[in-house]
C-alpha positions in Angstrom: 0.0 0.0 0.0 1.2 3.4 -1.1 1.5 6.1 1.4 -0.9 8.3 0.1 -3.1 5.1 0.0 -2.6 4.6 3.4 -3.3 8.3 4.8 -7.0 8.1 3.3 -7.3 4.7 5.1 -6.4 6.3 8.2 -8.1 8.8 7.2 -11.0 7.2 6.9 -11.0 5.1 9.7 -10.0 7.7 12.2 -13.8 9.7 11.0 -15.5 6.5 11.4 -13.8 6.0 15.0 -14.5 9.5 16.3 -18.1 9.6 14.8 -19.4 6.6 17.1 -22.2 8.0 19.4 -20.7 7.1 22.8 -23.7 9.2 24.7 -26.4 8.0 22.0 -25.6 4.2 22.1 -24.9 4.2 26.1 -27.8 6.2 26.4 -30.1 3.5 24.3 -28.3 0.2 25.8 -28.0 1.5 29.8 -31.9 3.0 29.7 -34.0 2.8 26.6 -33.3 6.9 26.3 -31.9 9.2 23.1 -30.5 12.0 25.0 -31.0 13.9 21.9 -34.7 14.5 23.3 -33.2 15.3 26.7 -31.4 18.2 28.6 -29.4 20.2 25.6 -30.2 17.5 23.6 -26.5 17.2 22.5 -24.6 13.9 22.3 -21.5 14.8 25.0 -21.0 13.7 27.9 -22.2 16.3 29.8 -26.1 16.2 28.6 -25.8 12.7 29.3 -24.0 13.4 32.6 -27.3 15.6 33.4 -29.9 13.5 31.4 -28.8 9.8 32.8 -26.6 10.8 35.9 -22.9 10.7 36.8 -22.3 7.0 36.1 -22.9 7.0 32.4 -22.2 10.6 31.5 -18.8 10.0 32.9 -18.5 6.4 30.8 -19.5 9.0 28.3 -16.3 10.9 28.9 -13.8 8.4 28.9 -15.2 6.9 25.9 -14.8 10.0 24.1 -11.6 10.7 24.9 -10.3 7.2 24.4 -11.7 7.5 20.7 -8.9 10.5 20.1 -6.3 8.6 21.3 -7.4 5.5 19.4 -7.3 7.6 16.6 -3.5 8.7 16.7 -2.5 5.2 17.9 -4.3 3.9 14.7 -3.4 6.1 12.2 0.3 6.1 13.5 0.2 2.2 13.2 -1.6 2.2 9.3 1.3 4.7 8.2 4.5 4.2 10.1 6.5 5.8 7.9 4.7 9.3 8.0 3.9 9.5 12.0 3.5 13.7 11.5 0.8 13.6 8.9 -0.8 9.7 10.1 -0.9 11.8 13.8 -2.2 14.7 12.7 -4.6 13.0 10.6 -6.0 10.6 13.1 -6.5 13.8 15.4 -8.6 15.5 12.9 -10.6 12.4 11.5 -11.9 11.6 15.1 -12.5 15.6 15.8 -14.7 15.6 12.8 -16.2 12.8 13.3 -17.3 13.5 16.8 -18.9 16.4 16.1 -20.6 15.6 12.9 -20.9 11.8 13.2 -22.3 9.7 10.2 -24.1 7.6 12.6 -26.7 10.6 14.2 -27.5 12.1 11.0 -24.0 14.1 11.3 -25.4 15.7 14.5 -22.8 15.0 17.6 -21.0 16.6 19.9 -19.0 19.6 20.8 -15.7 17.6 20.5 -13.7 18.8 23.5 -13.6 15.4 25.4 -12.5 13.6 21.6 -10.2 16.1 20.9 -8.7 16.2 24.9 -7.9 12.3 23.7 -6.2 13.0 20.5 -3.8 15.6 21.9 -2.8 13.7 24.6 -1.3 11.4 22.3 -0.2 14.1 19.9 1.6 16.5 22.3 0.9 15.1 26.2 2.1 17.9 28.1 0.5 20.8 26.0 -3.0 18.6 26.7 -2.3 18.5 30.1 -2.0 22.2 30.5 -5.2 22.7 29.3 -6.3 19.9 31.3 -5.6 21.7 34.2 -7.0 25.3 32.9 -10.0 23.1 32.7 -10.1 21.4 36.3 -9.4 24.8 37.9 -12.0 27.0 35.8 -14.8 23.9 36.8 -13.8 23.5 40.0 -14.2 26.7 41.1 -17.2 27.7 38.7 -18.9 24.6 37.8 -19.6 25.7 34.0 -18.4 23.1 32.0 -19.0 25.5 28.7 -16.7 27.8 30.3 -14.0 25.7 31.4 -13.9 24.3 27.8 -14.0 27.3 26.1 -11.2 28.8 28.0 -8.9 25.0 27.7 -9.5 25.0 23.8 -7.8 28.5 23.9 -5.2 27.6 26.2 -4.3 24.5 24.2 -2.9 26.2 21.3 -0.3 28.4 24.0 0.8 25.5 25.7 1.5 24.0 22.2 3.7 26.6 21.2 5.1 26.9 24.8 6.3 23.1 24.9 8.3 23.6 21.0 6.1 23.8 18.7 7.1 27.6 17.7 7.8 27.6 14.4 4.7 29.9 12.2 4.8 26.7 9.8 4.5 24.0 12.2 1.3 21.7 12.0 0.5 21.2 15.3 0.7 24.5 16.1 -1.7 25.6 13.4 -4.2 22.5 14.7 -3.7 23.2 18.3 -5.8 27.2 17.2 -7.9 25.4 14.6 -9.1 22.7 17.5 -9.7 26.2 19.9 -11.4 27.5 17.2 -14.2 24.8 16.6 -14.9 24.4 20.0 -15.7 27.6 20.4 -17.9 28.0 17.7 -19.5 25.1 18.7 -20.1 26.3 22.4 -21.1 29.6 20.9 -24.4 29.4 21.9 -23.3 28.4 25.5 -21.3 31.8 25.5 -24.6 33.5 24.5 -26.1 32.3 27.8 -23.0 32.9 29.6 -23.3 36.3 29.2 -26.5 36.9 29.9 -26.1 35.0 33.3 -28.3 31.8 31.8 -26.1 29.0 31.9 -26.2 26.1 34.0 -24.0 24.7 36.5 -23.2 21.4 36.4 -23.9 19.8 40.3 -21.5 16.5 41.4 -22.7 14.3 43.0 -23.7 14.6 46.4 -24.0 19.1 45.9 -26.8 21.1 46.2 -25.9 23.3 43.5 -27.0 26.7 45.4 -29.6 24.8 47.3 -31.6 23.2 43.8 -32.9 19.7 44.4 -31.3 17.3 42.3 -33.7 14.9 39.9 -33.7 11.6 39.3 -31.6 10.8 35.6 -34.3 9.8 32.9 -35.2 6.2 32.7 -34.3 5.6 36.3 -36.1 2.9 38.0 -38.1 4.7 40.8 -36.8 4.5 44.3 -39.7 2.6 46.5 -39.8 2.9 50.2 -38.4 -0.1 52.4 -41.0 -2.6 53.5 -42.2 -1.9 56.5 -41.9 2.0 56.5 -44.5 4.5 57.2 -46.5 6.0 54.6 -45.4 9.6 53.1 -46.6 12.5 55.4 -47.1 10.4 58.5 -44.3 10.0 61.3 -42.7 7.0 61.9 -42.8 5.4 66.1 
């Protein structure tokens, strides 16, 4: 196989890879739901983190960001002569493929979790800085669009800050196209941002200012031990 061959195989395979629907499929095997119909009604991990609970929006997440790393691994391993452009193109098949997946009528997610994957096998410690831009930014404010937004944008500096300087380099050039498309794809998130409307994502076991949490969609109901007094009358 020619190397040129081989790159559209990659190619090819790395779209197909990143366009499975983690959060559609788990959502359909775990409880019968298409989070679609749900929450934001988008496929990432965090509507299904909201719409089915922490469990399978955080299977979600892994799953996602596995996908970009299988990506590079793959693409590396179809064209070892060409690990740059195989690299690169496995990153950008799965990112693609994510968010305009061939499976959900090209309808997916936003792409940050698939691309997280791919560039930690593409350039480990620039991912990791934005890694922790994200932590901090959701720790501390509990919007996920936010924390996103602001790790796409620091990816691309940490790129160039761990060699990747040169205004011809690849990665670099990737690194600010990847901050770019999530952006735009949060942009509506950034429209309720700044009009105060967006909603924080509660862990487990928070109150989120005091809201009662909900049970995830397609839950079994909870049923009271046997033996327990009815609701609204005191136990003995």
């Amino acid at each position: 196989m020619s190397s040129t061959a081989g790159l559209l195989l990659a190619a090819g395979i790395a779209y197909l890879l990143g366009g499975i629907p983690s959060g559609l499929w788990i959502g359909r095997m775990a409880r019968g739901v298409d989070v679609r119909q749900h929450g934001s009604g988008n496929l990432g991990a965090t509507n299904v983190y909201r719409t089915l609970g922490p469990r399978l929006g955080l299977t979600v997440l892994l799953l996602d960001a596995a996908k970009g790393v299988a990506a590079v691994l793959i693409t590396r391993a179809l064209v070892p002569s060409q690990p740059l452009a195989s690299g690169l193109i496995g990153m950008v098949g799965s990112f693609f493929g994510h968010m305009f997946t061939p499976f959900a009528g090209f309808r997916g997610g936003k792409g940050v979790a698939t691309a997280a994957g791919a560039w930690a096998a593409l350039v480990p410690f620039g991912l990791l800085t934005a890694l922790v831009t994200w932590i901090v930014l959701f720790a501390t404010t509990r919007l996920v669009s936010l924390a996103s937004v602001c790790a796409s944008i620091v990816l691309p500096i940490a790129v160039w800050g761990f060699g990747h300087r040169s205004p011809a380099d690849p990665f670099l050039w990737l690194s600010i196209l990847t901050a770019v498309f999530i952006v735009v794809r949060h942009r509506s998130n950034l429209g309720r941002l700044k009009r105060g409307e967006e909603s924080r994502l509660a862990v487990r076991g928070s109150t989120d200012g005091g809201s009662k949490s909900t049970p995830p969609v397609g839950a079994p109901k909870s049923t009271p031990p046997v033996g327990a007094p009815p609701q609204g009358r005191k136990g003995s």
